[in-house]
MIDO-72810 format. One line per 8 residues: their letters; for each residue x, y, z of N, C-alpha, C. Coordinates in steps of 0.001 Angstrom, whole numbers. Layout:
// residues N
A> X:Y:Z:X:Y:Z:X:Y:Z | ...
***
This chain:
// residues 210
XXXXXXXX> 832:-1189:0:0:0:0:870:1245:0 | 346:2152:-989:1075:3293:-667:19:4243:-737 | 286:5442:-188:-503:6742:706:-350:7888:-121 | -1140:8545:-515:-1178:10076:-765:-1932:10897:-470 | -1523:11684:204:-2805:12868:1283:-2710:14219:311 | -4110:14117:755:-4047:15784:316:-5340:16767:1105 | -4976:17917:902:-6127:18985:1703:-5516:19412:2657 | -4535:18467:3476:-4473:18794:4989:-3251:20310:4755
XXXXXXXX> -3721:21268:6369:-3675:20301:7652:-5385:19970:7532 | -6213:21236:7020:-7338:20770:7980:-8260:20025:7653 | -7981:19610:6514:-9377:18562:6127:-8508:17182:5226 | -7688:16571:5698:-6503:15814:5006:-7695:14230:4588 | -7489:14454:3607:-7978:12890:3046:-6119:12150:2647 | -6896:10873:2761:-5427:9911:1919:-5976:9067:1253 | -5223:9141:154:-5660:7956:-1268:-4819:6828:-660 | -4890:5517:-654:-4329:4344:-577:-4576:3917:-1768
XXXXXXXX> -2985:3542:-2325:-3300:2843:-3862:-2906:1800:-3222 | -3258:920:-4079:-3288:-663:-4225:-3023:-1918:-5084 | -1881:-2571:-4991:-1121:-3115:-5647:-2712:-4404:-6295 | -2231:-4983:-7432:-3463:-5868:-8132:-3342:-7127:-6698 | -4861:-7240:-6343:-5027:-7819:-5571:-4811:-7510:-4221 | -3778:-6618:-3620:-3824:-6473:-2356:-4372:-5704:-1372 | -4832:-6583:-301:-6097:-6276:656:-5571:-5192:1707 | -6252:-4367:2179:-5994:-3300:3152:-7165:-3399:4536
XXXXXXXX> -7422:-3108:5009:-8202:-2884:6606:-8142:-1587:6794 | -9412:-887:7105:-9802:571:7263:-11370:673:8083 | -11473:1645:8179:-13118:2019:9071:-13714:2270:8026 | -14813:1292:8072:-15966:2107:6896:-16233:3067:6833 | -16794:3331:7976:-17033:4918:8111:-16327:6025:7949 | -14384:5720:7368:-13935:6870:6981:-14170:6689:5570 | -14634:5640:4588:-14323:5591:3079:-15192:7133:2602 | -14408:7213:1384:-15106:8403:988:-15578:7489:-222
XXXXXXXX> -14522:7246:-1170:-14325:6491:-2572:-13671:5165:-2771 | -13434:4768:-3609:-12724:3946:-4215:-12908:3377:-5430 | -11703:3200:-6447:-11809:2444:-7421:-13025:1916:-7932 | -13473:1756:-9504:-14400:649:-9834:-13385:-817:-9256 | -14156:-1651:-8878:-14092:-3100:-8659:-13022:-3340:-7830 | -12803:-2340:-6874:-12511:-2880:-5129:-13457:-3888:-4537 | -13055:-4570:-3921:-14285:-5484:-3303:-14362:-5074:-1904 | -15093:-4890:-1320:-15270:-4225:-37:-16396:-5340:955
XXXXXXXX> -15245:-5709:2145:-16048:-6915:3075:-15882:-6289:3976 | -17234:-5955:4762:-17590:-5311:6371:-17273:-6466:6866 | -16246:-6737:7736:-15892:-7659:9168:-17098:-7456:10581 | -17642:-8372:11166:-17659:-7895:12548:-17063:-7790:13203 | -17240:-6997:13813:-16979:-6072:14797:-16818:-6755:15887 | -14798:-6542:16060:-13967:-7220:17396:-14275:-6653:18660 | -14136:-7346:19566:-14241:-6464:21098:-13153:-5853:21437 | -12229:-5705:20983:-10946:-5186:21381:-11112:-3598:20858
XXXXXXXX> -11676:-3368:19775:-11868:-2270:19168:-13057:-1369:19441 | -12642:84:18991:-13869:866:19394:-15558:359:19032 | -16762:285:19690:-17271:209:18863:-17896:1114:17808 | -17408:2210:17728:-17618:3151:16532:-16857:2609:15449 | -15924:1722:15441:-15509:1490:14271:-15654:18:13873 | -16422:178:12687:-16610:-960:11479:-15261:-1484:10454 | -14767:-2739:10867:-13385:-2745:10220:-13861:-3209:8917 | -12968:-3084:8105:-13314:-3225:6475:-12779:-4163:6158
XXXXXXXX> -12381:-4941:5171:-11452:-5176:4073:-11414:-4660:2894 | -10568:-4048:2226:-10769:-3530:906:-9516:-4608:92 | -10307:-4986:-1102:-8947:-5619:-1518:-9355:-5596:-3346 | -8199:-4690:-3841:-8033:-4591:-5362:-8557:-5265:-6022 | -8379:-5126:-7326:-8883:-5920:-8487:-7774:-6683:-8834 | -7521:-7310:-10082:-6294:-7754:-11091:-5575:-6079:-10949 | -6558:-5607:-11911:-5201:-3996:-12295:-5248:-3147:-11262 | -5029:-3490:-9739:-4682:-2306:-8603:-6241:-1888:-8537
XXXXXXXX> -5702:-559:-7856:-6874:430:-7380:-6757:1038:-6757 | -7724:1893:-5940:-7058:3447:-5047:-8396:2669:-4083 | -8379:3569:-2812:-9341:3378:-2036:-8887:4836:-1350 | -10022:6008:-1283:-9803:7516:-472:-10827:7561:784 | -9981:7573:1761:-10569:7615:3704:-10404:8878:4088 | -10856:9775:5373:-11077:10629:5481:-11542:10531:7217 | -10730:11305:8299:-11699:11426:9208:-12970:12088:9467 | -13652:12215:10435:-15188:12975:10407:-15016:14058:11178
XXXXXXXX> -14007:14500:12077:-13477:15867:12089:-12191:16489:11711 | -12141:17536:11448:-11465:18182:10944:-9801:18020:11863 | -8776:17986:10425:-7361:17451:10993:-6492:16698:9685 | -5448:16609:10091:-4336:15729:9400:-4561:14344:9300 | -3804:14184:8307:-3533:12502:8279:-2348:12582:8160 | -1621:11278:9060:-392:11031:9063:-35:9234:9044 | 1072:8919:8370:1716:7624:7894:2890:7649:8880 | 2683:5989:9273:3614:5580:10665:3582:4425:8881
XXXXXXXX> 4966:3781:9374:5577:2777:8353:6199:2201:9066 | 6260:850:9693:6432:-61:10271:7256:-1066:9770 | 8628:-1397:10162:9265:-2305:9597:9200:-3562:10350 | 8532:-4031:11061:8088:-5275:11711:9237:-5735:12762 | 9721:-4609:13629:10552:-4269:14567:9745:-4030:16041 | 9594:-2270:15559:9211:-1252:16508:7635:-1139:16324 | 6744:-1689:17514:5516:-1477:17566:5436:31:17980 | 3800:703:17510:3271:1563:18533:2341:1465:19166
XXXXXXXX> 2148:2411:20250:957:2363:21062:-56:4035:20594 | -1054:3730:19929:-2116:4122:19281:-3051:4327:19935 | -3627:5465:19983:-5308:5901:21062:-6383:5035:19600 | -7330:4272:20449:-8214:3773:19550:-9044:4837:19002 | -9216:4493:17827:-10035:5798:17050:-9595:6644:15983 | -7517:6387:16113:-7210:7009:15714:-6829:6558:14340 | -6636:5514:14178:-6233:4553:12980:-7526:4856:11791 | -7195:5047:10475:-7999:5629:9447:-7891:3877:8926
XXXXXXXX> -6475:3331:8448:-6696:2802:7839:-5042:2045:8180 | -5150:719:7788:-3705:322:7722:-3898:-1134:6362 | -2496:-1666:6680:-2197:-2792:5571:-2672:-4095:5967 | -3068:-5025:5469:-3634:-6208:6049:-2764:-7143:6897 | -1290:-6769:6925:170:-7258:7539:-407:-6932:9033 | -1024:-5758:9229:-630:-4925:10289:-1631:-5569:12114 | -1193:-5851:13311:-2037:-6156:13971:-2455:-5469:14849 | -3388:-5978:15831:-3751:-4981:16850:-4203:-5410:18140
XXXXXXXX> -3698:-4790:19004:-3791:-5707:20387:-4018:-4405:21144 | -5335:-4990:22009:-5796:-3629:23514:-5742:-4757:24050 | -4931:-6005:24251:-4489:-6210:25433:-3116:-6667:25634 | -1884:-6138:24818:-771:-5881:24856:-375:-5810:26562 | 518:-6918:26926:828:-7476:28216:1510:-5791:28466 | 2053:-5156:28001:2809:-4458:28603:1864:-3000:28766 | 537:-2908:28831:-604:-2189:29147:-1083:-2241:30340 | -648:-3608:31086:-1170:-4063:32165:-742:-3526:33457
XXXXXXXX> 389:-2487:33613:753:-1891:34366:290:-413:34487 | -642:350:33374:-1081:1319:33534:-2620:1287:33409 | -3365:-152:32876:-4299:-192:32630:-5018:-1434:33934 | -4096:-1884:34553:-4653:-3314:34921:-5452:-4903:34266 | -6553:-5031:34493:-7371:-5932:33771:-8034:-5478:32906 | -8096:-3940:32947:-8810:-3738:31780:-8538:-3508:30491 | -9311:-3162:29552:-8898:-2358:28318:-8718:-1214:28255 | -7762:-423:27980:-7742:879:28273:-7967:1460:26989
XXXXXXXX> -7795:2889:27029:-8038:3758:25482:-6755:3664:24200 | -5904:2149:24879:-4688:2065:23600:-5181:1315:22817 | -4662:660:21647:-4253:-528:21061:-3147:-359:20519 | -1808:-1712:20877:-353:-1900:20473:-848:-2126:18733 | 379:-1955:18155:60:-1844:16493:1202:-2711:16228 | 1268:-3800:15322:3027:-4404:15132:2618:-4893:14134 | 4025:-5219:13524:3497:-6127:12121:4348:-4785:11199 | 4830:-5432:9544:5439:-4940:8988:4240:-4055:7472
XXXXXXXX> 4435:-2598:7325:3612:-2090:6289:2868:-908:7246 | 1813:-422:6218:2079:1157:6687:562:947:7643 | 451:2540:8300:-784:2497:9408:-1300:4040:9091 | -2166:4089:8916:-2444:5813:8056:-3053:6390:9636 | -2976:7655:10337:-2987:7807:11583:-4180:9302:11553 | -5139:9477:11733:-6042:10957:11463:-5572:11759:13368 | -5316:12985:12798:-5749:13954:14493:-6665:15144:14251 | -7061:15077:15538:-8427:16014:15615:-7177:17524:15513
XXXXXXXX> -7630:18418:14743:-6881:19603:14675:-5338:19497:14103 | -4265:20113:14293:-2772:19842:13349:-2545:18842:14506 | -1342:17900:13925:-449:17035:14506:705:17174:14752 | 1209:17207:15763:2485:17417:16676:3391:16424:16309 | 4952:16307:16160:5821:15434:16463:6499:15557:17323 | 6447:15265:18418:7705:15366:19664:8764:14220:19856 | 9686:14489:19466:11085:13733:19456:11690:13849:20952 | 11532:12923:21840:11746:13106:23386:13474:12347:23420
XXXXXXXX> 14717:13006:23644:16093:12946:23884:16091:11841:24808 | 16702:11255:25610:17179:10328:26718:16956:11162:27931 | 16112:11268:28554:16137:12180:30254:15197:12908:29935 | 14256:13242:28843:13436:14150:28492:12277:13884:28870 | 11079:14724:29053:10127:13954:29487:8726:15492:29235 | 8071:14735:29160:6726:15609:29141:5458:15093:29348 | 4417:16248:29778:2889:15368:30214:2035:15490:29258 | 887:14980:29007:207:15558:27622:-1115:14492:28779
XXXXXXXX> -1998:15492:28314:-3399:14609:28543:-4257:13740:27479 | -4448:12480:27817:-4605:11673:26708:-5224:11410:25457 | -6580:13007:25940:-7200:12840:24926:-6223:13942:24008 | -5435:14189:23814:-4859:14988:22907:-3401:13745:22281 | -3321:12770:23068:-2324:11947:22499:-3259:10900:21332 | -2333:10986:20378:-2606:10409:18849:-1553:9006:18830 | -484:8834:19239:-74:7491:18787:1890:7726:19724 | 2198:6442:20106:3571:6701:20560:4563:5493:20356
XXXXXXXX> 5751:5708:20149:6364:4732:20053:6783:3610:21384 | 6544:1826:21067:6575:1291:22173:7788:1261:23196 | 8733:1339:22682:9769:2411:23429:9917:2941:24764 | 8773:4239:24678:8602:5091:25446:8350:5031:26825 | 9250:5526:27889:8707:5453:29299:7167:5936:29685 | 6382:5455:30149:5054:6003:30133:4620:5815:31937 | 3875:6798:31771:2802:6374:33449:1740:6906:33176 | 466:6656:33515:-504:7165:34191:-1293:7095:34762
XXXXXXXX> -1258:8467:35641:-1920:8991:37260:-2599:10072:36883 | -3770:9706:38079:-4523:10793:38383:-4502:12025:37929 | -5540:13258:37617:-4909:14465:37537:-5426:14613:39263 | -6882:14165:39879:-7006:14750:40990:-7673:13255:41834 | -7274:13226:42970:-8152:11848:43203:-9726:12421:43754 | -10262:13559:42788:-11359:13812:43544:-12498:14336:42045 | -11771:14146:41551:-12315:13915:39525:-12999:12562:39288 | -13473:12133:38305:-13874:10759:37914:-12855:10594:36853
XXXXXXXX> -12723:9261:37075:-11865:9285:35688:-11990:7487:35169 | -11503:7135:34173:-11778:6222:33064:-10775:5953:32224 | -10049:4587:32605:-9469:4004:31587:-9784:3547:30869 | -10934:3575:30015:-11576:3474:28636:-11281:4553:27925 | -11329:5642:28662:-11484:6895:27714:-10721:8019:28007 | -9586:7806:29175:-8707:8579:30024:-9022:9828:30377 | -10632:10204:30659:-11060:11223:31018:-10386:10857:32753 | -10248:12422:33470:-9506:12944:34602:-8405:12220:34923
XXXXXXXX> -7244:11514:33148:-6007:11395:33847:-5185:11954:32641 | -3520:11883:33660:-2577:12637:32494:-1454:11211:32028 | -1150:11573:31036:664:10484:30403:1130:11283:30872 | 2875:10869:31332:3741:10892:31448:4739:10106:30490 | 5252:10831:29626:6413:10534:28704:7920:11013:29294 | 8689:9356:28987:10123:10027:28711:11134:9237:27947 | 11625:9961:27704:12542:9624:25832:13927:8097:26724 | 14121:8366:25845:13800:7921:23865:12551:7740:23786
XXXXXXXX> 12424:8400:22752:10959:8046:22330:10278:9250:21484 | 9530:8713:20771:8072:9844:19610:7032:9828:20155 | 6939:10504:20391:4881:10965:21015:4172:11822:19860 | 3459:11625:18973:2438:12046:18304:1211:12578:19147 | 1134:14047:18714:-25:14972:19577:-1071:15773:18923 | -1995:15966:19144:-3148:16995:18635:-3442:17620:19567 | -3920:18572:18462:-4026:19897:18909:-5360:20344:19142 | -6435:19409:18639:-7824:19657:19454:-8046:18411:20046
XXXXXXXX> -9213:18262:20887:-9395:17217:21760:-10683:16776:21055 | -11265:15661:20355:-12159:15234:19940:-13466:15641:20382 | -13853:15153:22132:-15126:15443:22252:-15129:16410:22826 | -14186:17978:23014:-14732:18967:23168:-15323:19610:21580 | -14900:18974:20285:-14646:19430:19113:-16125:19037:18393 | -16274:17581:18919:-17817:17239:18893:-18536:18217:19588 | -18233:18740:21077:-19413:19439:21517:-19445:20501:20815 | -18281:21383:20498:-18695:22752:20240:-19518:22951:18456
XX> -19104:22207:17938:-20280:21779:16610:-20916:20765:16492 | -21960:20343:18060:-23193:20029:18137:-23999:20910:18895
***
């Protein structure tokens, strides 16, 4: 699969072309278009995953094809390319679209120290080929040095490398808060490591244009 965006920052669609025959995985609900004679198979719907999202299969014809996704608010699209090394850790929701190589785990053993038994608002990403990534508003790259470190609240985190030192705590023990959806807590990042960030927060972005 290969990627070509355009529009952004603020309204970024990406074309995924498509080699003859090969299958991709995406949210229905971002397709805009695609090719005559893509074949398009709605999967049900895993428990590991949001249930707002309907996973797809899209898979070419003989002569290729394009398939164009799009998030439903306004923002970038960005390409993580995976050499079947270095996993990331991904806020669910955020994934537009990836390669059929690519896997996905919300219950990645090494979650279990910030999430416990539950599922929290990640899923680990591994596997070799690309992962097309949407953020609510522009997208941040923070390149964190060795000793570096920063907080970001989660609903503004978009995707991080598995790498990364992480914690998270409380902002107040007198808030509600939710490891489904990391409402009233903060990350803690520290490098080595990439933290991918946005710059609006989804459901304040839903409220203020509803």
């Amino acid at each position: 699969m290969q990627v070509r965006t355009r529009h952004t920052p603020a309204y970024g669609v990406a074309r995924l072309l498509l080699a003859p025959g090969e299958a991709i995985q995406a949210d229905y609900d971002a397709l805009l278009s695609a090719s005559y004679g893509v074949a398009i198979d709605v999967r049900p719907r895993g428990g590991g995953r949001s249930k707002r999202v309907q996973p797809t299969l899209f898979t070419a014809p003989p002569e290729g094809g394009w398939v164009d996704v799009a998030p439903s608010l306004p923002g970038e699209v960005y390409t993580l390319e995976l050499e079947g090394i270095t996993g990331w850790c991904v806020t669910r929701g955020s994934t537009l679209a990836a390669s059929s190589t690519i896997q996905f785990d919300a219950n990645w053993a090494p979650f279990r120290p910030m999430f416990g038994a539950e599922q929290g608002f990640l899923d680990h990403v591994s596997g070799q080929g690309s992962v097309v990534l949407s953020s609510c508003g522009a997208l941040d790259v923070v390149n964190l040095e060795p000793g570096a470190a920063i907080t970001v609240t989660p609903a503004c985190v978009v995707a991080y490398t598995e790498g990364t030192q992480t914690r998270l705590r409380a902002i107040s023990q007198s808030m509600p808060q939710s490891m489904r959806t990391g409402e009233g807590l903060l990350l803690d990042f520290a490098g080595p490591g990439q933290v991918l960030t946005q710059t609006r927060k989804p459901q304040a972005m839903i409220a203020a244009l509803s």
